[in-house]
N, C-alpha and C positions, 0 to 999 in steps of 0.2 A: 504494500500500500504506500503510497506516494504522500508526501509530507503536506499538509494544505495548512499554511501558517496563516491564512485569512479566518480560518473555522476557527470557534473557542472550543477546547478541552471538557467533555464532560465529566468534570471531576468527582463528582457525586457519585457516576457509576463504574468510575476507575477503582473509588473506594468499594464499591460495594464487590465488586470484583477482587480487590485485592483480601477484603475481609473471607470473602466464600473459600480464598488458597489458602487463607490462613487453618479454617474449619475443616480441610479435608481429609476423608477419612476415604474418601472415592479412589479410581484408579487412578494410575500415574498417565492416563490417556484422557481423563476429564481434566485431571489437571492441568496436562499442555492445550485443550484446547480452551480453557479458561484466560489461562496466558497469554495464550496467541490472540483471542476476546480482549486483553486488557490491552497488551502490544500493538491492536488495531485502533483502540480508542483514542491510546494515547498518542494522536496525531503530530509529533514534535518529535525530532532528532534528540535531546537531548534527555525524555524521557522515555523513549525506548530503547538508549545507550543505559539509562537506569537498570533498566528492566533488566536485560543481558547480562549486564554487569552483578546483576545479584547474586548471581548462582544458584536460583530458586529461593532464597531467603524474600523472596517477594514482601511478607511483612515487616522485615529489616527496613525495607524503603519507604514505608507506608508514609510515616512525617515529611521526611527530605522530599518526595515524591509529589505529596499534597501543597507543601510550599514552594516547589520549582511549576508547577501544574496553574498556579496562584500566578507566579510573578509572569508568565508566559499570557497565560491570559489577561494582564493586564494592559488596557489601551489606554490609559487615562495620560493624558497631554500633560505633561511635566511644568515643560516650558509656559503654557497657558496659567495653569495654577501659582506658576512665581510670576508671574506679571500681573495675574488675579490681586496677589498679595503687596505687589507694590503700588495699587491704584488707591492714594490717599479715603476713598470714597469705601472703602471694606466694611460690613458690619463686622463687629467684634466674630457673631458668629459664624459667618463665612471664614472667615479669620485662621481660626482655631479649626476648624475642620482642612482648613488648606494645608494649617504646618502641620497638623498630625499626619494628614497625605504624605506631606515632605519628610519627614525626620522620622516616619515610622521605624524603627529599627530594623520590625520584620515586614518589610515592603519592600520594592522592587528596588528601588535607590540604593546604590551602595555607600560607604559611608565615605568616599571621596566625594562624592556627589552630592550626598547631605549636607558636606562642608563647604561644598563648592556654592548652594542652593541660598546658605548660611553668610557666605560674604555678597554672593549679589545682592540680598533682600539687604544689608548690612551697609552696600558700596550710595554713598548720593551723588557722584557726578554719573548723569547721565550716558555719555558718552560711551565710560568705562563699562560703565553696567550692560550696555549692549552689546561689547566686544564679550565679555563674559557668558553671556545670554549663547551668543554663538558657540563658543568653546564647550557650554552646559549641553546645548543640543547636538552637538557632535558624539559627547560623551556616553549620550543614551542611544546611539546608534550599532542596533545588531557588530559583534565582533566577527568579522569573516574569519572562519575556521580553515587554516590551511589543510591540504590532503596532502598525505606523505605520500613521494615517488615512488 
C-alpha cells in the first residue's frame, strides 16, 4: 500500500488493533493478518518502520506509536498561531490557548522551535521578526530522508 500523507491516520482503530495483538490467545496467522490490518492503516513511513521495527512487541509501541500517529496528523499552521499571538488585539483567551499550542511539551514542536517561537513572540523590531518568521517556517518543513546507495 502506497503512503497517502494527505489522508489522517485512524488512530483510534490503530489502537484498537494494537490492543486485540496484545489479547491474543489466537493463531500466529490471525495474528499476522491483524498486523498486516494495522500496517495498512497506518498510512505513514514512519509508522510502519515502527511497526517492523518491533519485532512483534507491537504493545511495546503502543505510547510512542499513538504520539508519532498524533504529531503526523497534525495540520495546524504554526506560523499562523504566532502571528495570531503577536496581533496587539488577542483576547487573553485566545491567548492562552495559542501558547499552550506552542510550548506544549508533548506536541509537535520541538523544543528548538518552542525557543525559537519564544524569541519571535519576545523580538519588537518588526523587520527582525519576519526574517525569523521565515527561518520558523522553514524549520517545520518535512526532513527529506536520504536512501542509502
Amino acid at each position: 500500500m502506497e503512503e497517502d500523507s494527505s489522508k489522517t491516520i485512524d488512530i483510534q482503530f490503530c489502537m484498537i488493533l494494537i490492543e486485540r495483538l496484545a489479547s491474543f490467545s489466537e493463531s500466529d496467522e490471525t495474528a499476522k493478518q491483524v498486523i498486516s490490518q494495522l500496517y495498512d492503516a497506518a498510512n505513514h513511513e514512519d509508522l510502519r518502520e515502527m511497526i517492523k521495527s518491533s519485532g512483534g512487541n507491537i504493545i511495546g509501541i503502543k505510547d510512542a506509536f499513538r504520539k508519532k500517529a498524533l504529531q503526523i496528523n497534525d495540520k495546524t499552521d504554526y506560523v499562523a498561531v504566532i502571528r495570531k499571538l503577536l496581533d496587539p488585539n488577542i483576547s487573553d483567551q485566545e491567548s492562552k490557548a495559542s501558547l499552550r499550542l506552542i510550548m506544549d511539551p508533548d506536541g509537535k514542536l520541538t523544543e528548538d522551535q518552542r525557543h525559537q517561537a519564544s524569541i519571535i513572540l519576545n523580538n519588537k523590531d518588526e523587520t527582525s521578526r519576519e526574517y525569523m518568521i521565515d527561518d520558523f517556517k522553514k524549520s517545520l518543513r518535512p526532513k527529506v530522508k536520504k536512501k542509502a546507495p
